[in-house]
N, C-alpha and C positions, 0 to 999 in steps of 0.2 A: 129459447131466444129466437126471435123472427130474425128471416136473414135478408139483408137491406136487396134492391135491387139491383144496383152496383155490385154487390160483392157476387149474386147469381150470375150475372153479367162475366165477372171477372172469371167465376168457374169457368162457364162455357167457353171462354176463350180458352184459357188455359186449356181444357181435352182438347178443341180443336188444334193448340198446336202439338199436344200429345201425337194428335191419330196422327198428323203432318209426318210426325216422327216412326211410327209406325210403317207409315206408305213409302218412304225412305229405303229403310230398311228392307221392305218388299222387294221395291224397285232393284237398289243395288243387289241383293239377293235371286233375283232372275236375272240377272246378267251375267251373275258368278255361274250360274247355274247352265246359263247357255254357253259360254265360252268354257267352259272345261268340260262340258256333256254331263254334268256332273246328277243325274237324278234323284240320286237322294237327300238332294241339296233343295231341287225343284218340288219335292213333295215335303220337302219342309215349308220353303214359302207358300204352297196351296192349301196346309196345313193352319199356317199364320194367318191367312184372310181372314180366319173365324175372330183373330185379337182384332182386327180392323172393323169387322165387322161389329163387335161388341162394343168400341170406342163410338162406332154409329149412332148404334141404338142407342147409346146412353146420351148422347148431344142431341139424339130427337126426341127422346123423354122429357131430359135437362130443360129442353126448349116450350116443349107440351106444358110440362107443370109450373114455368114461367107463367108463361099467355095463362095459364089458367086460376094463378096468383096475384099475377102484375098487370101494370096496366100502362108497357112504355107506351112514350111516345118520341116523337121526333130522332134524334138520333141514336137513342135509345135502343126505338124500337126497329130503326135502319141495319142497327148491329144483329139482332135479332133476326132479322128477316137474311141479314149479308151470311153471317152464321150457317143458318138452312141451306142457304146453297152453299156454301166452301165443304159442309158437310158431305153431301151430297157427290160436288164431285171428288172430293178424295177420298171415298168411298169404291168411286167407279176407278181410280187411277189405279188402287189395289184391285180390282177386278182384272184389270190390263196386265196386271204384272200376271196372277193367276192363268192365265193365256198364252202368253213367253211361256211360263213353265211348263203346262201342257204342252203346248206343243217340243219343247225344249227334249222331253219324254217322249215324243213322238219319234223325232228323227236322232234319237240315239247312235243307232248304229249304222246311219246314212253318212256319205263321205261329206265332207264343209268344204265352206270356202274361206279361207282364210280372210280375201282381204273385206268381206261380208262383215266376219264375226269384229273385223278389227274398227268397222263403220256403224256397227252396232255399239260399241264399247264408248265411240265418242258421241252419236248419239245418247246412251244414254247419260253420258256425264252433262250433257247439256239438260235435258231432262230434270235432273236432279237440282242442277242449280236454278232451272226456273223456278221447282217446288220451294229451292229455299226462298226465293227471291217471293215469290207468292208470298207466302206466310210471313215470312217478314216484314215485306212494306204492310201487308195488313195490319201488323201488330204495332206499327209505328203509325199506319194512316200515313203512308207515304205514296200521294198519286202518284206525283213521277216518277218512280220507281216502279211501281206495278207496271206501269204503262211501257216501260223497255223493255216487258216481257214480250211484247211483238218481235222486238229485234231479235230475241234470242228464239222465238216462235220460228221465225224465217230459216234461221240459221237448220233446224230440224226439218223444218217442210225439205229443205234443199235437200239434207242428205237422205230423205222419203226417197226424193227423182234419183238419185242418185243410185238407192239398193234398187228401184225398179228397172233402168236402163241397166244395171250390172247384171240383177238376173236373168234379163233378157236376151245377156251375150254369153251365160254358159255355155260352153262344150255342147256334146251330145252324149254326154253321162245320162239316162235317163234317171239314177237315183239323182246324183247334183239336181240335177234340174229339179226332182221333185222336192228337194230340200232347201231350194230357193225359192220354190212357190211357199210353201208352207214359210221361210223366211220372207216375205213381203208382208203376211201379217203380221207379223215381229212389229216388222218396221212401223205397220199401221199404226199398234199398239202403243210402240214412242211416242209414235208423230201425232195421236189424242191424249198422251198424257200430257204433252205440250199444249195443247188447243183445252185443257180441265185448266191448267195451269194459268193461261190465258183469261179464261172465264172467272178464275178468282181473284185475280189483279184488277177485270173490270168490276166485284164485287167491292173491292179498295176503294176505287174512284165515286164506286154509289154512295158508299157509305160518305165519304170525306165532302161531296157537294150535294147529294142528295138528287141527282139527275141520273140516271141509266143512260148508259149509252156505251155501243160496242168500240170497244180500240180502233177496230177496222170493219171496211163494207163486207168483209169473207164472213160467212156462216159458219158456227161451229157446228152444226149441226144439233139442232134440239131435238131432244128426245133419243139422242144415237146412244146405245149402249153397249160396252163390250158384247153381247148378246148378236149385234146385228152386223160382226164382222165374218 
């Protein structure tokens, strides 16, 4: 029995908010992982990427052997193309989590900072509730919604300035200090799964008027990948 396009449609959303769920789970899973030093916790989640990464691949096939069955159009084929990129970055947001955890591994046995670890923790709760906020106004097609992902985008960029003017004021521990460099990539890390998060709620708005166009004049930087932190 052929399967209508709709109903192919309805799959690929559906994994897309699987993997959603997935990168969640990363996410909060490198946090636990850095606040308790907990290692074998962080090679659990670097472990996990391979499920995220499999969710990938298979909504870039799902989407392959669409296009090379069907033949959307209009808003159809918007979801289609909206799909490819949400894929895409939340692919890369589990990449970011992979990175927390390394390095998480790295400064094991270097002293913390406390009120660091504790700006990280609401950091990432923000974080988290962007991704929910992403995927759900996607799934509603709720522009305005997507579109308050700036405001919650801000609220991250801030506490970014924030862990960099704090590491800035360590002691003279030279480990602290070197465990607060290697934490300002931490923080990177957040402050672009905020800015992937972003980019999917402007993916909402394409789809829903059929115009592109950025939230804000700030650049997420295209082409940036965990890779070139």
């Amino acid at each position: 029995m052929r399967v209508t396009l709709q109903e192919e449609l309805d799959q690929l959303e559906a994994a897309l908010q699987e993997e959603g769920a997935l990168v969640l789970r990363a996410l909060r899973g490198c946090l636990n992982a850095l606040e308790q030093s907990d290692v074998e916790l962080a090679d659990e989640v670097i472990a996990f990427d391979d499920e995220v990464d499999d969710a990938y691949l298979a909504i870039e096939e799902g989407i392959q052997s669409l296009l090379a069955r069907q033949t959307p159009v209009a808003v159809d084929l918007r979801l289609v193309l909206a799909i490819l990129h949400d894929n895409l970055h939340l692919e890369r947001m589990a990449d970011y989590c992979v990175t927390i955890s390394k390095l998480t591994k790295l400064v094991q046995d270097v002293p913390h900072d406390q009120t660091l670890l504790e700006g990280f923790e609401e950091m990432g709760q923000r974080a988290e509730e962007m991704i929910r906020v992403a995927l759900d106004s996607f799934r509603d097609r709720n522009a305005a919604r997507a579109e308050s992902l700036v405001d919650l985008d801000e609220l991250i960029d801030r506490a970014n300035r924030r862990v960099v003017g704090h590491v800035l004021s360590l002691g003279g521990d030279p480990a602290l200090r070197e465990w607060g460099l290697r934490m300002i990539i931490v923080s990177r890390c957040l402050e672009r799964i905020g800015d992937h998060a972003v980019d999917i709620g402007e993916q909402t708005a394409y789809l829903v008027s059929g115009d592109f166009r950025e939230f804000t004049d700030a650049s997420h930087g295209p082409g940036t990948t965990p890779r070139d932190l």
